[in-house]
Residue frames as a rotation matrix with the C-alpha (Angstrom) as fourth column:
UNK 1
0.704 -0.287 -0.649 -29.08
-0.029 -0.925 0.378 -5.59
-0.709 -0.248 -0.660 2.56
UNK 2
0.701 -0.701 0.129 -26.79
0.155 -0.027 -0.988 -4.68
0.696 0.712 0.090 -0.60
UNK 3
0.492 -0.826 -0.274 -23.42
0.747 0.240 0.619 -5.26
-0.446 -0.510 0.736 0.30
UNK 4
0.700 -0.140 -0.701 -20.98
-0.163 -0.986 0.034 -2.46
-0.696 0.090 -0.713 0.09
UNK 5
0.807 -0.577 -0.124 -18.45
0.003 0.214 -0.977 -1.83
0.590 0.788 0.175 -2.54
UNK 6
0.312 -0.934 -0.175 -15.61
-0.838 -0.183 -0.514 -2.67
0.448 0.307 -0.840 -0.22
UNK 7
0.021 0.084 0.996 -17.12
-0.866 0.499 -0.024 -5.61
-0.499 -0.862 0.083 0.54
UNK 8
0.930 0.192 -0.313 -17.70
-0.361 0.313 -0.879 -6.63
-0.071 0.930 0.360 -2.49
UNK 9
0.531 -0.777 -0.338 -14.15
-0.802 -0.333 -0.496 -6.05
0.272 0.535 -0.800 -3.06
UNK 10
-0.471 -0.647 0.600 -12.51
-0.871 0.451 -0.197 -7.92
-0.143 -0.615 -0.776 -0.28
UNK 11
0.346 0.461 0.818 -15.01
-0.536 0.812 -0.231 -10.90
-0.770 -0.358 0.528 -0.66
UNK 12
0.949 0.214 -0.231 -14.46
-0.284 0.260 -0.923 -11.43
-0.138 0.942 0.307 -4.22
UNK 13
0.206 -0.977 0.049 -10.60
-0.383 -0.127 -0.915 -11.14
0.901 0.170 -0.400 -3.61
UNK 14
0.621 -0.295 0.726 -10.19
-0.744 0.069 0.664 -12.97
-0.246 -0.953 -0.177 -0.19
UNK 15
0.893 -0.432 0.123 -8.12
0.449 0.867 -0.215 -15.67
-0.014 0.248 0.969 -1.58
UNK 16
0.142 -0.930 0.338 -5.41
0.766 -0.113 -0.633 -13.51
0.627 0.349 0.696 -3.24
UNK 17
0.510 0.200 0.837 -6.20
-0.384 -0.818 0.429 -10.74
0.770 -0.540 -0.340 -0.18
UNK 18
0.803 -0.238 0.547 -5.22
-0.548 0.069 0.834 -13.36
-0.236 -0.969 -0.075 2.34
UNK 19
0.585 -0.805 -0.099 -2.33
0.781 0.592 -0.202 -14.80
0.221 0.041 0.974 0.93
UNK 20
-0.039 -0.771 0.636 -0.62
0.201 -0.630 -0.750 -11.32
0.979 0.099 0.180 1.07
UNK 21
0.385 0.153 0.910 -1.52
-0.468 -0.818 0.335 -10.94
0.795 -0.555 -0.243 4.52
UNK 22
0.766 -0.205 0.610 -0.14
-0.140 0.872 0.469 -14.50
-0.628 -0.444 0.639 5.48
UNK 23
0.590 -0.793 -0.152 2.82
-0.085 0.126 -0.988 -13.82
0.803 0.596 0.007 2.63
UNK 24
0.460 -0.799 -0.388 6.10
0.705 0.594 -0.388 -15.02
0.540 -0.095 0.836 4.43
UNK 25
-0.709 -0.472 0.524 7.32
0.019 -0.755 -0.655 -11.53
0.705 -0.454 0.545 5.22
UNK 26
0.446 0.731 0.517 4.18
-0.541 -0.239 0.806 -10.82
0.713 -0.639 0.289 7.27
UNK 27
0.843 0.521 -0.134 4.73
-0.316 0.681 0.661 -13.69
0.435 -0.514 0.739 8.99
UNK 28
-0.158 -0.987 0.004 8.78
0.614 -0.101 -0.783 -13.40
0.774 -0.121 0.622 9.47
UNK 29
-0.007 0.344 0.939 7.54
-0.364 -0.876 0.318 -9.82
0.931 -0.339 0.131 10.95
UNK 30
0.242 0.801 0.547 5.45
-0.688 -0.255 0.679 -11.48
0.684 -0.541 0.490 13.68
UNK 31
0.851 -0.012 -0.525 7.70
-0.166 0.942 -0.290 -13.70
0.498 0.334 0.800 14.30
UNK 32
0.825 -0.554 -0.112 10.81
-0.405 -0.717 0.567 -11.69
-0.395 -0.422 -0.816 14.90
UNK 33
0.048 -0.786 0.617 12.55
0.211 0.611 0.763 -13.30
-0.976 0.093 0.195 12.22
UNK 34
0.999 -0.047 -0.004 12.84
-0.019 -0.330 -0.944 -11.45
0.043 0.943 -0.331 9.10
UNK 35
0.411 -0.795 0.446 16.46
0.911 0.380 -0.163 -11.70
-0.040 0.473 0.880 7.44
UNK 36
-0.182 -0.544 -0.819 18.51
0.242 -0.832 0.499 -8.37
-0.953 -0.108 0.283 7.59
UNK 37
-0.762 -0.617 0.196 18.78
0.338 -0.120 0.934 -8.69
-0.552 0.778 0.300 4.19
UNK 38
-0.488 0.794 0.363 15.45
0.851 0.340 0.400 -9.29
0.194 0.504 -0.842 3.22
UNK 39
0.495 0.200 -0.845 14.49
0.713 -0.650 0.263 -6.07
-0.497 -0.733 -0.465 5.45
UNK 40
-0.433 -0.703 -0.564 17.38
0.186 -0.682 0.708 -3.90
-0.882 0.202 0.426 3.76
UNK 41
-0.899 0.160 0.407 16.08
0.418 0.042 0.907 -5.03
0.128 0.986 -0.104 0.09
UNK 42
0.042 0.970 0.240 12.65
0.970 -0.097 0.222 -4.63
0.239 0.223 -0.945 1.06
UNK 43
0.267 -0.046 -0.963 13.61
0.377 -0.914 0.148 -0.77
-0.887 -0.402 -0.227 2.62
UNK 44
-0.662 -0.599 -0.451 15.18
-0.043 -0.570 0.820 0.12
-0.749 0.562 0.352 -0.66
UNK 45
-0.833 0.512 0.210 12.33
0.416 0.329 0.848 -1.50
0.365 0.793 -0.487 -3.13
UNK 46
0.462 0.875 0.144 9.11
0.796 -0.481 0.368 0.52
0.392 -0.055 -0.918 -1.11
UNK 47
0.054 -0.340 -0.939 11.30
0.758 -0.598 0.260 2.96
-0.650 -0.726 0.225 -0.46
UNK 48
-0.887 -0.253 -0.386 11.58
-0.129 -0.668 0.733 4.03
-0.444 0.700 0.560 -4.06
UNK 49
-0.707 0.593 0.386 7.88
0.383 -0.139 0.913 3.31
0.595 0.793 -0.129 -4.36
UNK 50
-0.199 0.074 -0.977 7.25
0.871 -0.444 -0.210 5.84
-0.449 -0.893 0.024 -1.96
UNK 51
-0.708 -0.236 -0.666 8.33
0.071 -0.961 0.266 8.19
-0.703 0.141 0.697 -3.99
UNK 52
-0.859 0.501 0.101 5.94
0.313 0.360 0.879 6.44
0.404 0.787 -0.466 -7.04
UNK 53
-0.358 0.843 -0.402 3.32
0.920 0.243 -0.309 6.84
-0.162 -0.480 -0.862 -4.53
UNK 54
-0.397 -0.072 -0.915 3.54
0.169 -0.986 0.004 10.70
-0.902 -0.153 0.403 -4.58
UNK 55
-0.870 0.176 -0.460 3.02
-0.489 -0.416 0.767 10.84
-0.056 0.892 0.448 -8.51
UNK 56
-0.465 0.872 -0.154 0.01
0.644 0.452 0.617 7.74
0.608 0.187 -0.772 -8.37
UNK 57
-0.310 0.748 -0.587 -1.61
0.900 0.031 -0.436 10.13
-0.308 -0.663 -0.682 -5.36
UNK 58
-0.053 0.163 -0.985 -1.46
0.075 -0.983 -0.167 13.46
-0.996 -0.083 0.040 -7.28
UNK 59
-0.859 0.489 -0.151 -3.23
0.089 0.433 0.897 11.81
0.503 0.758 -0.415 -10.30
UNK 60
-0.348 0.877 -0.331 -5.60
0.860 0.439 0.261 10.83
0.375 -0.194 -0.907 -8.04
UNK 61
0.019 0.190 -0.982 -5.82
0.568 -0.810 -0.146 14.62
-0.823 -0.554 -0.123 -6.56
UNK 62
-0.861 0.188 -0.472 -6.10
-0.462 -0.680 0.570 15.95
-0.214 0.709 0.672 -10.06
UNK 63
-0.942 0.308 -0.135 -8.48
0.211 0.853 0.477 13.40
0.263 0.420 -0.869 -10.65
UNK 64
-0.831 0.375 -0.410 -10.98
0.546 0.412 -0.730 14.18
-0.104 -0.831 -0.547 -7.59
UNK 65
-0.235 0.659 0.714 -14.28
0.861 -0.200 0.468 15.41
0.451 0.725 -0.520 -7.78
UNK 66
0.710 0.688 -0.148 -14.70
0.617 -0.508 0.601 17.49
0.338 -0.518 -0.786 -4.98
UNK 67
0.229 -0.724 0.650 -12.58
-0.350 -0.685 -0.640 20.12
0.908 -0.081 -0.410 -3.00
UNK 68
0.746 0.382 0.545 -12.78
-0.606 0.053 0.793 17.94
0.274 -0.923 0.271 -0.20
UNK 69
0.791 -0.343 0.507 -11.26
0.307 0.939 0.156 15.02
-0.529 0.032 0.848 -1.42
UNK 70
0.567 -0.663 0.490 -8.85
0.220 -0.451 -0.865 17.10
0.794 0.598 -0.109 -3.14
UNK 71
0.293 -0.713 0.637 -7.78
-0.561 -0.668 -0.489 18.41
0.774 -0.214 -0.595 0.42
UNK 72
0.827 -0.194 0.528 -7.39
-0.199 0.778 0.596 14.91
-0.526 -0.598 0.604 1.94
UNK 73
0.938 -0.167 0.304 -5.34
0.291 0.857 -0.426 14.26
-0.190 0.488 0.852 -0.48
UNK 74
0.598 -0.564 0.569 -3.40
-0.510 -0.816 -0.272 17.35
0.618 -0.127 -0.776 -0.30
UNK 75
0.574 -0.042 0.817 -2.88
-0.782 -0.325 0.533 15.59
0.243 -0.945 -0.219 3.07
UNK 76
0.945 -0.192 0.264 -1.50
0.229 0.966 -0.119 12.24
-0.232 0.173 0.957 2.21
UNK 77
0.662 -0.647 0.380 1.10
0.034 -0.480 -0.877 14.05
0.749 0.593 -0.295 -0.20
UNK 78
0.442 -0.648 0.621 2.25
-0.657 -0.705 -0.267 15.96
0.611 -0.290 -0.737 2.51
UNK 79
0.554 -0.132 0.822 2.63
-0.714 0.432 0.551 12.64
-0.428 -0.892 0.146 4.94
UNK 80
0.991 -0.082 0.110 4.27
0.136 0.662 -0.737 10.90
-0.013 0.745 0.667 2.16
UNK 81
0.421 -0.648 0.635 6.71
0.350 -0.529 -0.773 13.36
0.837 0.548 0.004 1.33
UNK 82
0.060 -0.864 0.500 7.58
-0.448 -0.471 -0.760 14.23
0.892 -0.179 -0.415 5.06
UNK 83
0.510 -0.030 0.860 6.94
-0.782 0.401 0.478 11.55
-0.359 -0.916 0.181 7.10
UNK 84
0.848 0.527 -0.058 7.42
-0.399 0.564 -0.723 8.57
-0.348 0.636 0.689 4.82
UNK 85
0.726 -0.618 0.302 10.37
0.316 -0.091 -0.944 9.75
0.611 0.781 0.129 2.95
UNK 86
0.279 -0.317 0.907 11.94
-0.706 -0.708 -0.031 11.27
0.651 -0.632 -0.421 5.57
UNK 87
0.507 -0.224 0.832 11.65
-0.676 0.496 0.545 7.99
-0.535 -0.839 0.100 7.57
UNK 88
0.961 -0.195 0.195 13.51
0.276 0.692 -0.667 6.01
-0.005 0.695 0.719 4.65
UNK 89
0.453 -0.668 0.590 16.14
-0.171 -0.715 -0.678 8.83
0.875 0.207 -0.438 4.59
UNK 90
0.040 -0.552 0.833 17.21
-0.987 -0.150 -0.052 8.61
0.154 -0.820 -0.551 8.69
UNK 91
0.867 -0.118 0.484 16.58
0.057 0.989 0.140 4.11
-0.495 -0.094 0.864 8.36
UNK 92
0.941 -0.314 0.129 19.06
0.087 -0.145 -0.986 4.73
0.328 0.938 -0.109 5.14
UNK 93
0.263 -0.875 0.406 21.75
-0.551 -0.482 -0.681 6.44
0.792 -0.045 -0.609 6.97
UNK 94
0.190 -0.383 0.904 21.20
-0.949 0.163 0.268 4.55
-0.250 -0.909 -0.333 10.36
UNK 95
0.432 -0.331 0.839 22.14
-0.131 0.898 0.421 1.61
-0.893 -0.291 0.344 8.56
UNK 96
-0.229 -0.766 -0.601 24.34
-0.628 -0.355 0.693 2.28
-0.744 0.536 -0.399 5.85
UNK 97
0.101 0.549 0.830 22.39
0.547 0.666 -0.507 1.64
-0.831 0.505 -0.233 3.26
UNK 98
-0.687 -0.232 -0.689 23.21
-0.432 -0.632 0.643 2.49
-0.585 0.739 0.334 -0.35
UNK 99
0.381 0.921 -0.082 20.12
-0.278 0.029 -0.960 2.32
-0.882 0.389 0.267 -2.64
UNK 100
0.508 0.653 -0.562 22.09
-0.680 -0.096 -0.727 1.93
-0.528 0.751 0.396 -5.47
UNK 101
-0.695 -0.709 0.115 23.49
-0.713 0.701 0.017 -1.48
-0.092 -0.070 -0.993 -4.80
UNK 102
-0.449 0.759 0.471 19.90
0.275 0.619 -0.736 -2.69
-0.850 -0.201 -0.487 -5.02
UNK 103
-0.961 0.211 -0.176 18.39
-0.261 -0.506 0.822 -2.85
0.085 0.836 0.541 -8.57
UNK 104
-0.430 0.873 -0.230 15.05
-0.385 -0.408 -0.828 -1.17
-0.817 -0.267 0.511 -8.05
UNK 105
-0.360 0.052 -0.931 14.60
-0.930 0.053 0.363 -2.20
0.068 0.997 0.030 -12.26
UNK 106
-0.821 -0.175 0.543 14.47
-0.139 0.985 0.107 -5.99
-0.553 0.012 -0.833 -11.55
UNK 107
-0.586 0.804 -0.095 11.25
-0.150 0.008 0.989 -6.94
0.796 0.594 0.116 -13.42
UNK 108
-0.126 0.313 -0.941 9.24
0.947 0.320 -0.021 -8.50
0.294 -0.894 -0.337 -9.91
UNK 109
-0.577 -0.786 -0.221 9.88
0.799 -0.600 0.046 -4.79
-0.169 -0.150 0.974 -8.69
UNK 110
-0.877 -0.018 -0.480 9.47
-0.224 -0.869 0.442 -2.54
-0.425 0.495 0.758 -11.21
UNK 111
-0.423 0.904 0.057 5.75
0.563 0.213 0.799 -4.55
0.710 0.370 -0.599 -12.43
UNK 112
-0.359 0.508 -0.783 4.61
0.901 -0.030 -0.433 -3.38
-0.243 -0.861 -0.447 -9.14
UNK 113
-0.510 -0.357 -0.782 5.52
0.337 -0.920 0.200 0.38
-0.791 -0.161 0.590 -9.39
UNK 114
-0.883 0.274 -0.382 4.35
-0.368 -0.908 0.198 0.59
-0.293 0.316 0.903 -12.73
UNK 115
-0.588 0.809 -0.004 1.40
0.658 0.481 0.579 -1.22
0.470 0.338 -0.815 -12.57
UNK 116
0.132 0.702 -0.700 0.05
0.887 -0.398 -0.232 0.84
-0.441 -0.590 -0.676 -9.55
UNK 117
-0.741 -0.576 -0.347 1.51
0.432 -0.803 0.410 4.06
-0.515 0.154 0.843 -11.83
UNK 118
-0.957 0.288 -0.034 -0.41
0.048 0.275 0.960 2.73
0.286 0.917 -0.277 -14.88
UNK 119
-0.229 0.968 -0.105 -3.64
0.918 0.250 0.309 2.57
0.325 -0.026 -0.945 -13.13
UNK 120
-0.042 0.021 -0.999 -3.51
0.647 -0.761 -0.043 6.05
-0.761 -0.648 0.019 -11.66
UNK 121
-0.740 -0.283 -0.611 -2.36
-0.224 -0.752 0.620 7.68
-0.635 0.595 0.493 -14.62
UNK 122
-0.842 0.536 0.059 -4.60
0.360 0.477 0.801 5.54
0.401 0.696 -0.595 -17.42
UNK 123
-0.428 0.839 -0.337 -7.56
0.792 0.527 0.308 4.92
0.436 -0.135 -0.890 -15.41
UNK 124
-0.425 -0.115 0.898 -9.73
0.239 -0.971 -0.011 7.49
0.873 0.210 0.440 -13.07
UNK 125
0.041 -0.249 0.968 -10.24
-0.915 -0.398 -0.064 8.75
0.401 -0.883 -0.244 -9.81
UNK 126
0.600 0.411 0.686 -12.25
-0.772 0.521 0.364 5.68
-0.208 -0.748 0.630 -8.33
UNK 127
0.833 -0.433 -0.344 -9.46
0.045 0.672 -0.739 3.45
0.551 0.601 0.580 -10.12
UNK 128
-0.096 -0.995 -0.005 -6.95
-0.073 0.012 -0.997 4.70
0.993 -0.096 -0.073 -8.13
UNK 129
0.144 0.342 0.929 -8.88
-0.976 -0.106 0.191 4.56
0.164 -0.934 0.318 -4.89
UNK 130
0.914 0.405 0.008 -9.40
-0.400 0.901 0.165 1.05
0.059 -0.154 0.986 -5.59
UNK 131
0.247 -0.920 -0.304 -5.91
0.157 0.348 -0.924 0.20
0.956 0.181 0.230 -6.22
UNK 132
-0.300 -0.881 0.366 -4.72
-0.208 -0.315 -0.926 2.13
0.931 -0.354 -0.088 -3.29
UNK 133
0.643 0.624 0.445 -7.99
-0.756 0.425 0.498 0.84
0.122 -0.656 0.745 -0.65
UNK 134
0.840 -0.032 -0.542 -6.18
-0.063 0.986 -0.157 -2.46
0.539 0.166 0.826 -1.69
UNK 135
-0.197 -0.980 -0.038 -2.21
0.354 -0.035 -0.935 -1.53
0.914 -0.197 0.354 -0.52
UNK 136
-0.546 0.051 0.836 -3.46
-0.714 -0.550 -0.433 0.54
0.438 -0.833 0.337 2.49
UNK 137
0.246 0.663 0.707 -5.98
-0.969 0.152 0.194 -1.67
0.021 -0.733 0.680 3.77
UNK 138
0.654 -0.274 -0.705 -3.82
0.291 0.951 -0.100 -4.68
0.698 -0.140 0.702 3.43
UNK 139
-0.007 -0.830 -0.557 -1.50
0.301 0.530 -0.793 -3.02
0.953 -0.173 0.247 5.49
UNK 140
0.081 0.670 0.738 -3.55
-0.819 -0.378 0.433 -1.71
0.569 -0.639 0.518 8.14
UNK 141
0.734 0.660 -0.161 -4.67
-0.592 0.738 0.325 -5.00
0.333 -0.144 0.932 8.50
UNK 142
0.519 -0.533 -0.668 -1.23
0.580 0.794 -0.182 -7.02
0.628 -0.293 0.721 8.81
UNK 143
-0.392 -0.792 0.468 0.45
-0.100 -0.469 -0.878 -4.09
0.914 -0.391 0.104 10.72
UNK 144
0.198 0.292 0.936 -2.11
-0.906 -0.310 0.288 -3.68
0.374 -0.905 0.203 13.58
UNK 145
0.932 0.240 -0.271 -1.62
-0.088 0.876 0.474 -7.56
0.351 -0.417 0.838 14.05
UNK 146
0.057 -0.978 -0.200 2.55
0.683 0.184 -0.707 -7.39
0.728 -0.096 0.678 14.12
UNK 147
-0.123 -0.379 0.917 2.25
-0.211 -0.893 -0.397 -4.33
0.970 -0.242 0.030 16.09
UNK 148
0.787 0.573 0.228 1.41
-0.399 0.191 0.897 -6.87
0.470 -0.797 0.379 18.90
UNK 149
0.906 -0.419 -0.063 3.65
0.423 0.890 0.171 -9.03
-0.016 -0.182 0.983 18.91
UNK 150
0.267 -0.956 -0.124 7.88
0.040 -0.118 0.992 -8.38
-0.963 -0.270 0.006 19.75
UNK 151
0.873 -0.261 0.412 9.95
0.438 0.045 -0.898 -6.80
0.216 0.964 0.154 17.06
UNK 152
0.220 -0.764 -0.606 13.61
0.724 -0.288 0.627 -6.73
-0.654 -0.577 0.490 18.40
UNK 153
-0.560 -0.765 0.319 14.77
0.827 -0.538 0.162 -4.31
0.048 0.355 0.934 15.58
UNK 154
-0.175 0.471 -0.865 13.44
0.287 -0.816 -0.502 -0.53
-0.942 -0.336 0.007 16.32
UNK 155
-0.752 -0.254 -0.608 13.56
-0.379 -0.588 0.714 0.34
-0.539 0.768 0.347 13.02
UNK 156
-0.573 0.804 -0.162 11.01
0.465 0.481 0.744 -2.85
0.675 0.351 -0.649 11.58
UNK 157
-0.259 0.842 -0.474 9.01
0.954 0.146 -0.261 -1.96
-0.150 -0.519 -0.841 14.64
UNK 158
-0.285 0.522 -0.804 8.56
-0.109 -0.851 -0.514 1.81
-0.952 -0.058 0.299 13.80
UNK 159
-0.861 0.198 -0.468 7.84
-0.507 -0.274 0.817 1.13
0.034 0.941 0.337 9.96
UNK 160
-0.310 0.947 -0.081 4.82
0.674 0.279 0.684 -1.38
0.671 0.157 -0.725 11.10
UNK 161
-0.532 0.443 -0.721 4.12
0.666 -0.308 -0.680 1.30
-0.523 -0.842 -0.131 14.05
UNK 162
-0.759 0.053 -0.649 3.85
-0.227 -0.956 0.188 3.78
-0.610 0.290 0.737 11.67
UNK 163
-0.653 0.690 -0.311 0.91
-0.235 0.206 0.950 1.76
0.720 0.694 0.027 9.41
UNK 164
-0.456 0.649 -0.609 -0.70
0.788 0.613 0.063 0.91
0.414 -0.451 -0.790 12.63
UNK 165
-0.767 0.222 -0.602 -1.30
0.423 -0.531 -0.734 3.90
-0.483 -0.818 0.314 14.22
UNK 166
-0.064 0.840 -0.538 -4.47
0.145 -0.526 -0.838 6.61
-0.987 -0.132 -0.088 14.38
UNK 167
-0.066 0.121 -0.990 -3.75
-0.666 -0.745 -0.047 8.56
-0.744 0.656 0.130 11.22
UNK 168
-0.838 -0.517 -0.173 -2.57
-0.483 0.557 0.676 5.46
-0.253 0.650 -0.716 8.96
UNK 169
-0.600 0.701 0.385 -6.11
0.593 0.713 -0.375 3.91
-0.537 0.003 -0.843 9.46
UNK 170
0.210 0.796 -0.567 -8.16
-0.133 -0.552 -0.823 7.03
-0.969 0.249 -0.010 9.27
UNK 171
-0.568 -0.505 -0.650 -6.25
-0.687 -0.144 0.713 7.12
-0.453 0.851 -0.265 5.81
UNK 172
-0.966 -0.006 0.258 -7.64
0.044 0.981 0.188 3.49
-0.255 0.193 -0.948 5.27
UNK 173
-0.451 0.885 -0.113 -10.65
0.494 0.142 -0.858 3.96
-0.743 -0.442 -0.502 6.47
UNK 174
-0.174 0.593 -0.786 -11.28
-0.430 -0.764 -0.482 6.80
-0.886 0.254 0.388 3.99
UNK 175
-0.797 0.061 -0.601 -10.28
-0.528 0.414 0.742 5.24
0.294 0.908 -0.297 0.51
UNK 176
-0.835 0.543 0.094 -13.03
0.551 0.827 0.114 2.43
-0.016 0.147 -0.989 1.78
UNK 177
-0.002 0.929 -0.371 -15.77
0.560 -0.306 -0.770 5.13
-0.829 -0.209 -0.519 2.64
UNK 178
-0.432 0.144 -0.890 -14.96
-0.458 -0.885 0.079 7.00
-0.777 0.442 0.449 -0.59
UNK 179
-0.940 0.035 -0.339 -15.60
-0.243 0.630 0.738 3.73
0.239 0.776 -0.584 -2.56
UNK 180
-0.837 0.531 -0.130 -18.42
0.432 0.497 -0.753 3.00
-0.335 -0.686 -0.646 -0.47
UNK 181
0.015 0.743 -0.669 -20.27
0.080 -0.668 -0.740 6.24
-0.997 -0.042 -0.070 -1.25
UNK 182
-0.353 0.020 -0.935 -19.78
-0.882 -0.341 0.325 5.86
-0.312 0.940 0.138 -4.90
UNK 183
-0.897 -0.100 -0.430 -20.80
-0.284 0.877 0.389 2.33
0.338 0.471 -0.815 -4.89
UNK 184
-0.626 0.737 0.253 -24.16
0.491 0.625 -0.606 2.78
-0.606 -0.255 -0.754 -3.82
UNK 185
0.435 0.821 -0.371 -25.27
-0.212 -0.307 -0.928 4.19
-0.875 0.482 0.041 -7.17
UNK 186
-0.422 -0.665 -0.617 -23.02
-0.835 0.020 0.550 2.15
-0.353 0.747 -0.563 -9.30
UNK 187
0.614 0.697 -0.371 -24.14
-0.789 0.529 -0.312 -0.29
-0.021 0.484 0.875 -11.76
UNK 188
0.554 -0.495 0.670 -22.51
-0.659 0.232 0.716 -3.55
-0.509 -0.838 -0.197 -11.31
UNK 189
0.593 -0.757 0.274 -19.99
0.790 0.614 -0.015 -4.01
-0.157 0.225 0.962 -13.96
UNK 190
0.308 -0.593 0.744 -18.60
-0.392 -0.792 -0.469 -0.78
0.867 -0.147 -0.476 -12.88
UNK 191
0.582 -0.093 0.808 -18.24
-0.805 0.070 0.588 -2.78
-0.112 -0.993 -0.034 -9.54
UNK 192
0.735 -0.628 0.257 -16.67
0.647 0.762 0.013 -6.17
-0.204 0.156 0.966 -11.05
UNK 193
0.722 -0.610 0.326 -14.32
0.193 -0.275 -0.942 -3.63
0.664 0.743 -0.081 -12.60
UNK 194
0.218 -0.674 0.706 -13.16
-0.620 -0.655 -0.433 -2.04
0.754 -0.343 -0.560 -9.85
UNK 195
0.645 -0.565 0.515 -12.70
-0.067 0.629 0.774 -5.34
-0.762 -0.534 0.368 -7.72
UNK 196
0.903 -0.380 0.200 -10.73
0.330 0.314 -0.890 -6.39
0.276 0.870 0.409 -10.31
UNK 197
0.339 -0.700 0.629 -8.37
-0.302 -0.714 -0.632 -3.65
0.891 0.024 -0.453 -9.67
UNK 198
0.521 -0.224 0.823 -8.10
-0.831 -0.354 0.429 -4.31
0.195 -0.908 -0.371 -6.52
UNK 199
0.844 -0.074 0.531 -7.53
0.022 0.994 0.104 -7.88
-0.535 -0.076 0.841 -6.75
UNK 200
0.575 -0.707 0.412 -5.05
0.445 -0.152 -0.883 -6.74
0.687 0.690 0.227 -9.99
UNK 201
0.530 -0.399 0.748 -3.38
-0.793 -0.546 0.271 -4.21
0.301 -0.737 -0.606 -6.68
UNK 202
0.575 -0.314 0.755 -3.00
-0.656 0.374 0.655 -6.77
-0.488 -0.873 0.009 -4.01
UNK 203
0.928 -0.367 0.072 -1.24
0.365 0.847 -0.387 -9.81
0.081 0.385 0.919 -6.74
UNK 204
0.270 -0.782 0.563 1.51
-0.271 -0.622 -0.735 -6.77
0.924 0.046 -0.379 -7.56
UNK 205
0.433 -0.292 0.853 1.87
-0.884 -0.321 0.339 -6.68
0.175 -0.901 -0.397 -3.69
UNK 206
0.766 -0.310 0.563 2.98
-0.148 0.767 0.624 -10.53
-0.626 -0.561 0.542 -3.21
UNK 207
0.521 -0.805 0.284 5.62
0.774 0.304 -0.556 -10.59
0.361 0.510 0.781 -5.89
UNK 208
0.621 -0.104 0.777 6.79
-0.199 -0.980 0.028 -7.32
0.758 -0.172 -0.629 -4.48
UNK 209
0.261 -0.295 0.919 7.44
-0.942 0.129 0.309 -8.59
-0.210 -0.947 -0.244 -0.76
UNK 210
0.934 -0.345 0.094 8.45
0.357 0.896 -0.263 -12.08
0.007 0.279 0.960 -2.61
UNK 211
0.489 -0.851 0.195 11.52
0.459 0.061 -0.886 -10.12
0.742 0.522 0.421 -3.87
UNK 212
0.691 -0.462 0.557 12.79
-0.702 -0.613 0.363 -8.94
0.174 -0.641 -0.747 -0.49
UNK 213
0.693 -0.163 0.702 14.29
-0.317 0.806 0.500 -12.58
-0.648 -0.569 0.507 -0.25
UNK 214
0.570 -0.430 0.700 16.08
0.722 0.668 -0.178 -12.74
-0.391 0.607 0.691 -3.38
């Protein structure tokens, strides 16, 4: 049986797939021992690539082929922009947090942001699927596991509730079935390419959650 293209992906990339899901934070998380600090930095650094997200997902909604996938994507936006943001905004205030005591610029950081920017904008549709299959379905994956386990601060526990729950998968789920259905008439160094990406995604993600600690 050919193997699917997000199987492809994840096999080819389980090394640098599971370190991010066994990266330190994860594992602080599940623990109930993440650092305030580390927590605060990391709220302020994916908090302002939240907003990145918005411009990499409406690329990918100019991008799309269909009107379907155009109005899923519609839908993301809109959970970005008022769930997302919105839940950065009321963490922000309930814990006096000032974003711009935290330099968002650092280089660690700012590779992330515009690397996933750069592939959205440069590259096309299924590029950004792949990129973003990678960030979403990595955190699917470590959130539904933390979302077992005791998190004394309400706030950490609603930001992993909020990747674990119904809607956050379906989300997941789709980027893999949209790759899926384009990858069973793709020729297969259009498929090395896009693991690549994905694999080029998830590396961004461990220096990312590296720099909540420093």
């Amino acid at each position: 049986m050919v193997q699917t293209l997000s199987e492809q992906m994840l096999d080819e990339n389980r090394d640098v797939f599971d370190a991010m899901v066994r990266h330190r934070f994860v594992e602080d998380i599940k623990a109930d021992r993440l650092p305030n600090d580390a927590f605060e930095r990391y709220l302020v650094f994916e908090g302002a690539f939240v907003d990145t997200a918005i411009a990499i997902f409406s690329y990918a909604t100019a991008k799309a082929d269909t009107i379907e996938q155009k109005r899923w994507l519609i839908g993301v936006l809109d959970a970005l922009a008022n769930q997302q943001i919105a839940y950065f905004e009321k963490t922000f205030a309930a814990r006096d947090i000032d974003p711009t005591r935290y330099d968002t610029a650092r280089e660690d950081v700012a590779a992330f942001r515009e690397g996933m920017l750069a592939i959205a904008r440069d590259g096309g549709f299924l590029d950004t699927i792949a990129a973003m299959f990678a960030a979403e379905w990595m955190y699917w994956t470590w959130s539904t596991e933390a979302n077992r386990t005791v998190i004394s601060d309400p706030l950490l526990k609603e930001w992993v509730g909020l990747h674990a729950e119904p809607d956050f998968e379906a989300q997941a789920r789709w980027l893999k079935a949209v790759l899926d259905e384009a990858g069973s008439s793709m020729v297969a160094t259009e498929r090395k390419r896009l693991s690549a990406i994905f694999g080029r995604a998830q590396r961004l993600e461990i220096d990312f959650h590296e720099a909540a600690y420093s």
